[in-house]
C-alpha positions in Angstrom: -3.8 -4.8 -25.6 -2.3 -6.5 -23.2 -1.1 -3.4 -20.6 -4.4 -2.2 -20.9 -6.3 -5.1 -19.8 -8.0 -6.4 -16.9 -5.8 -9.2 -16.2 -2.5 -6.8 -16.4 -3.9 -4.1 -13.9 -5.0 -7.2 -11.5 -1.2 -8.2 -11.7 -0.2 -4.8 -11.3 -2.5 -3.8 -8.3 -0.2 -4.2 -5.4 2.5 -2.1 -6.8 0.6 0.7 -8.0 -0.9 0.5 -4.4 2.6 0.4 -2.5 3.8 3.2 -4.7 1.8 5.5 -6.2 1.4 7.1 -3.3 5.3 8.8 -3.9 4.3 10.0 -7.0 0.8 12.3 -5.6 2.3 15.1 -6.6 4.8 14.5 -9.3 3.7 17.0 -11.7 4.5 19.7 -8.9 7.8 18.7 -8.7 8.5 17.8 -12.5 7.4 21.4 -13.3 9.7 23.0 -10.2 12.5 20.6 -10.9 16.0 22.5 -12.7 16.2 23.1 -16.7 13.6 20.3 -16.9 15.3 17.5 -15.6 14.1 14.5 -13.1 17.3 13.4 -12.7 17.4 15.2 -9.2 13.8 14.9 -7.7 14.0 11.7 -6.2 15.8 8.4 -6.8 13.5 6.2 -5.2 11.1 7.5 -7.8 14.0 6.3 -10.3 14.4 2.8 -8.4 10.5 2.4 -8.6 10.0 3.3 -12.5 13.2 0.6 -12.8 11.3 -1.9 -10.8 8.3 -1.0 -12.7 10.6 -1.5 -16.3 11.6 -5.1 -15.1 8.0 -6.2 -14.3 6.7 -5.1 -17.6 9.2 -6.8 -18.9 9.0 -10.2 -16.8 4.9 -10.1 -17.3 5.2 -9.9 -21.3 7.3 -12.3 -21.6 5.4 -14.6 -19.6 2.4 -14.3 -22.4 4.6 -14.4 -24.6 6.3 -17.5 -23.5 2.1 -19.0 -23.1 2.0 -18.2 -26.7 4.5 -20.7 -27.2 7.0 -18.4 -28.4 10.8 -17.5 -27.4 12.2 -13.7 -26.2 14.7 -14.1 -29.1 11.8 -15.1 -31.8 9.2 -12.2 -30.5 12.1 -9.9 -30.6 12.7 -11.1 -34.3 9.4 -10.8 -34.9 8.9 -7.4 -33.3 11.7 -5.9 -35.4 10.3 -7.4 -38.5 6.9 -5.9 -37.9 8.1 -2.7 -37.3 9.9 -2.6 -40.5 6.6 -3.6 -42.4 4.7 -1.2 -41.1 2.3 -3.3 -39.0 -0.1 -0.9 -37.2 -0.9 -3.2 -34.0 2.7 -4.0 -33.5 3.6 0.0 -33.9 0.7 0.7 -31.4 2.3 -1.6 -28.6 6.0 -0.3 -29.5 4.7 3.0 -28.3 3.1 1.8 -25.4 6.4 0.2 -24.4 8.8 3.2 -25.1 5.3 5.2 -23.1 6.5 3.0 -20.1 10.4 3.6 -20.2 9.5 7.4 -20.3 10.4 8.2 -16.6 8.2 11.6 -17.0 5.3 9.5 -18.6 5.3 7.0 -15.8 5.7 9.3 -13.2 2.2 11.4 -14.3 0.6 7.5 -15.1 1.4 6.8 -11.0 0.1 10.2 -10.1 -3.0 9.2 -12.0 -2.6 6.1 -10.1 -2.6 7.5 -7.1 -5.9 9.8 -8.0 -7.3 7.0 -8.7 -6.5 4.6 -5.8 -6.6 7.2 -2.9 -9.7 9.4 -3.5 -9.9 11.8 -1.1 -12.4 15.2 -0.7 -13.0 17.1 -3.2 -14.7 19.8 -0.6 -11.0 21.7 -0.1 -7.6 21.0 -1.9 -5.7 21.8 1.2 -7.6 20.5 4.4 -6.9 22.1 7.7 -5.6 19.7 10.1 -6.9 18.6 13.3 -5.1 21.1 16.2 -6.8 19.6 19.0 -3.8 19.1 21.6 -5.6 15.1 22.7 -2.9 13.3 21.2 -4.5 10.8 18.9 -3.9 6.9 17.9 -5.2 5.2 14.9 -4.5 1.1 15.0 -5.2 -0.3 11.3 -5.6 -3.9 11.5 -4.9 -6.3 8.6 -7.2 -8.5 9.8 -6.7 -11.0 6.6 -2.7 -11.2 6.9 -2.5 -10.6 11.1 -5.6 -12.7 12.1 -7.5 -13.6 15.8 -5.4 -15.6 18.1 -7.5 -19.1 17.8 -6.8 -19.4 21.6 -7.8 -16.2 22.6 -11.1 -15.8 20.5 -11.9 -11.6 19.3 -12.4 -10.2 22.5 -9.7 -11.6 24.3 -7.0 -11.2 21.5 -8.4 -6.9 21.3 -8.3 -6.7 25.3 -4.9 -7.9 25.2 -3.9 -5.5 21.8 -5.5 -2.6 24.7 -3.3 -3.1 27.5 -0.2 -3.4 25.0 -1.8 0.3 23.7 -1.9 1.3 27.2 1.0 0.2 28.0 2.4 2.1 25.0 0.6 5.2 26.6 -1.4 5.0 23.1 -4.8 4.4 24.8 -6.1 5.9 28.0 -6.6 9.8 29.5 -5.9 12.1 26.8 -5.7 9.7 24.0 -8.2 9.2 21.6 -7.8 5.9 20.3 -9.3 3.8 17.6 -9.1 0.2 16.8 -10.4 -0.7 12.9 -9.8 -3.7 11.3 -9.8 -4.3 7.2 -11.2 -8.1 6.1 -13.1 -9.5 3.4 -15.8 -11.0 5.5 -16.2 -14.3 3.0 -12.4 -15.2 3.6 -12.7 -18.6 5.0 -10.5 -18.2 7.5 -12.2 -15.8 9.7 -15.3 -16.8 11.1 -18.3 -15.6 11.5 -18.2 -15.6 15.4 -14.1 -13.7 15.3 -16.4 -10.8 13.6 -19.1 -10.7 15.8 -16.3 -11.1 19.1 -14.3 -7.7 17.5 -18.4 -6.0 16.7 -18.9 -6.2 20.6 -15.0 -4.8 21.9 -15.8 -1.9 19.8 -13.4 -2.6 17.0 -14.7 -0.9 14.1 -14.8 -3.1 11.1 -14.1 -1.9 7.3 -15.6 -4.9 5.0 -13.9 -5.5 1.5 -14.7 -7.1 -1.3 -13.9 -10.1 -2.5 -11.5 -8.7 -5.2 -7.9 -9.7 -4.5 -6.2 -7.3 -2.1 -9.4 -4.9 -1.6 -8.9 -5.0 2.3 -5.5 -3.7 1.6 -6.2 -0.8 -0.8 -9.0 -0.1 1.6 -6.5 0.2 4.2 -4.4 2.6 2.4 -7.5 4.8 1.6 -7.8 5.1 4.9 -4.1 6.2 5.8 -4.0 8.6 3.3 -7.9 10.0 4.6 -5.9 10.3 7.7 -3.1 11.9 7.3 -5.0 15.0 5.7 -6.8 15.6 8.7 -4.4 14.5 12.0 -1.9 16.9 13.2 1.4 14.7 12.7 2.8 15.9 16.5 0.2 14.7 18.0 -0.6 11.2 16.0 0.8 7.8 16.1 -0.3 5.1 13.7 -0.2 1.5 14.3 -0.3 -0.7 11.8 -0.5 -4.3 12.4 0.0 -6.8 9.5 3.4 -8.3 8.2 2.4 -7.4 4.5 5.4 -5.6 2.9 3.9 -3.8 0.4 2.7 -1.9 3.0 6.8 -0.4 3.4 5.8 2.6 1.4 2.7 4.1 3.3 4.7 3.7 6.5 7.6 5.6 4.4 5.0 8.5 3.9 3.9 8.2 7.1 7.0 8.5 8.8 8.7 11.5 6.1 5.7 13.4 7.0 6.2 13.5 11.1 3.9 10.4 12.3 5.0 8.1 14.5 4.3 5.0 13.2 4.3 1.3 15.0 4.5 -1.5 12.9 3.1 -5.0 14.9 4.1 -7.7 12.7 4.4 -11.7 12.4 6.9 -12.2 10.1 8.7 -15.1 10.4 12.0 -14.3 8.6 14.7 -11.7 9.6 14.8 -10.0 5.9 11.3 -10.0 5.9 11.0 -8.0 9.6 13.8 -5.6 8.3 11.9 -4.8 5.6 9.0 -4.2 8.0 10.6 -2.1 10.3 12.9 -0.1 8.6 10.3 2.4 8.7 8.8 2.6 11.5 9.6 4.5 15.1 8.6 1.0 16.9 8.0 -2.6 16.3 7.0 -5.3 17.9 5.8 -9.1 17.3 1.7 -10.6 17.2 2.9 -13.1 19.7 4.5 -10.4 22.0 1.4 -8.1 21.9 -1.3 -10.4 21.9 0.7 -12.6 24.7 -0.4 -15.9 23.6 -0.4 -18.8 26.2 
């Protein structure tokens, strides 16, 4: 059917990605939670299974509609289906009233999440990192934050170090590391932007060419992370003005990291979004100092 095909988990992609990561370990907390009930565990997890509701919703309707065919006629028809017996019809009804479950959707986005974020199967539990060098991870969405065109790679990562520096995220005592996530057949970074960022060090994380790879390789990475780095001790910087990166930087910042967001949004909504989670923030054109 329809929710289980390719074409619906390519539309749905970005907001499993943004946030299945809240739901990691909702069976824990359904089986802790009082007399059985959700209603208490967390109502973001609420907002997010109601956001979820309404693009189910909006995405059927749209095939419906390309079938040529009204809300009020499917409903009809729906109804009428049901009544007959009609065993396809029955099969998606489930499905749907699967998806307004808030229990059932909650262990689907842990699933999700499994799914999304592999990480180690060697330990459960890893030990973090108690090393007292503080430590600074920059993840660069190279795709959505790209080169300055006037700088070239090696100028545009000196001047992201001496903001760092500057930031007392780079230097003595600091172990600091630069990555940037891009699908290297995106047009709009060249061939000699890549090679620039190769020599200043930057380590590079290549995606496919599958719609928003780069980003759910980013992700893998922050969760990868965050099992290892002590959170006193770590700040993570993560430079791209891609909001469905909000609920990483949530997780991020609930669970002790500092996190910097370095962004080029251009509208005010769109940098509150950005920010609202984040310790710091700060503009492209003010780090990268542009001439």
């Amino acid at each position: 059917s329809f929710l289980r095909g390719k074409k619906w988990l390519h539309r749905m992609l970005a907001f499993y990605m943004t946030n299945c990561p809240r739901f990691q370990n909702f069976n824990q907390l359904y089986s802790v939670s009082s007399s059985g009930s959700v209603a208490d565990i967390d109502i973001q997890m609420h907002s997010v299974h109601v956001e979820f509701m309404s693009l189910v919703e909006t995405e059927l309707f749209k095939e419906i509609s390309a079938m040529g065919i009204s809300e009020e006629r499917f409903v009809e028809l729906l109804d009428s289906s049901l009544q007959n017996g009609d065993e396809t019809v029955e099969r998606l009804h489930r499905e749907l009233v699967v998806y307004r479950n808030f229990v059932d959707f909650g262990l689907m986005m842990q699933q999700k999440y499994t799914e999304l974020y592999p990480t180690s199967k060697v330990s459960t539990k890893p030990e973090k990192l108690t090393s007292n060098i503080r430590i600074c991870r920059v993840l660069w969405d190279l795709e959505n934050v790209q080169v300055s065109a006037a700088l070239g790679g090696i100028k545009t990562v000196m001047q992201l170090q001496d903001f760092l520096k500057k930031q007392d995220l780079m230097g003595p005592g600091v172990d600091t590391r630069i990555t940037a996530f891009f699908n290297p057949f995106n047009k709009h970074i060249s061939k000699k932007v890549i090679e620039e960022l190769n020599k200043a060090s930057v380590e590079l994380v290549c995606a496919s060419s599958k719609r928003e790879d780069a980003d759910r390789k980013l992700g893998i990475r922050i969760n990868q992370e965050m099992q290892l780095l002590n959170p006193a001790l770590t700040t993570f910087v993560i430079i791209s003005s891609d909001q469905d990166f909000r609920q990483h930087m949530q997780l991020m910042s609930n669970a002790g990291y500092k996190v910097v967001i370095v962004h080029d949004a251009k509208h005010e909504s769109w940098r509150n979004t950005l920010e609202m989670h984040a310790s710091l923030s700060f503009e492209w054109g003010q780090v990268v100092q542009v001439p």
